[in-house]
C-alpha positions in Angstrom: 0.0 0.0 0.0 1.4 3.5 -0.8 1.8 5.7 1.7 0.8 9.9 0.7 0.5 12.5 3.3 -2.4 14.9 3.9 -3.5 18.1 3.1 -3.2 18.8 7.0 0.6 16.9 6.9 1.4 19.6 4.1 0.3 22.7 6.1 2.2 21.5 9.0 4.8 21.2 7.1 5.3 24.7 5.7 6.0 26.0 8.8 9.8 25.3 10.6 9.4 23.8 13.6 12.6 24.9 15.4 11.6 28.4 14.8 8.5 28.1 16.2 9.5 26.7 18.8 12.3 29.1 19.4 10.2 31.7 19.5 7.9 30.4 21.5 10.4 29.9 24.4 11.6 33.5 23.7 8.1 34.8 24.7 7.8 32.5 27.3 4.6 31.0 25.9 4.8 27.3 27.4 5.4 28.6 31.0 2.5 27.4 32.4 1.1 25.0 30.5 0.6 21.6 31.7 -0.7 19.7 29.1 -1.9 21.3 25.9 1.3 23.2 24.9 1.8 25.7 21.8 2.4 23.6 18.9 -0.6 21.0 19.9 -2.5 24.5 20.1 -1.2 25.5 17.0 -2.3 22.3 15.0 -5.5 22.6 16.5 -6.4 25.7 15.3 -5.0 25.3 11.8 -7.0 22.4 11.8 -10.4 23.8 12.4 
């Protein structure tokens, strides 16, 4: 079976990972999260 991403996989994929999460430890924006952190937010709302 062939394996092919998604259109979802292909957004996520545009943007750089390391500089988002570089600048989200520059703003502080995980500080006080415990579960749901900024990149699982992130996906979240690019998916809806």
């Amino acid at each position: 079976m062939a394996h092919s991403n998604t259109l979802f996989h292909e957004l996520l994929k545009l943007i750089p990972r390391h500089q988002f999460d570089t600048i989200v430890k520059n703003h502080g924006g995980n500080r006080y999260v415990k579960h749901f952190n900024c990149w699982q937010q992130f996906a979240t709302l690019l998916y809806a």
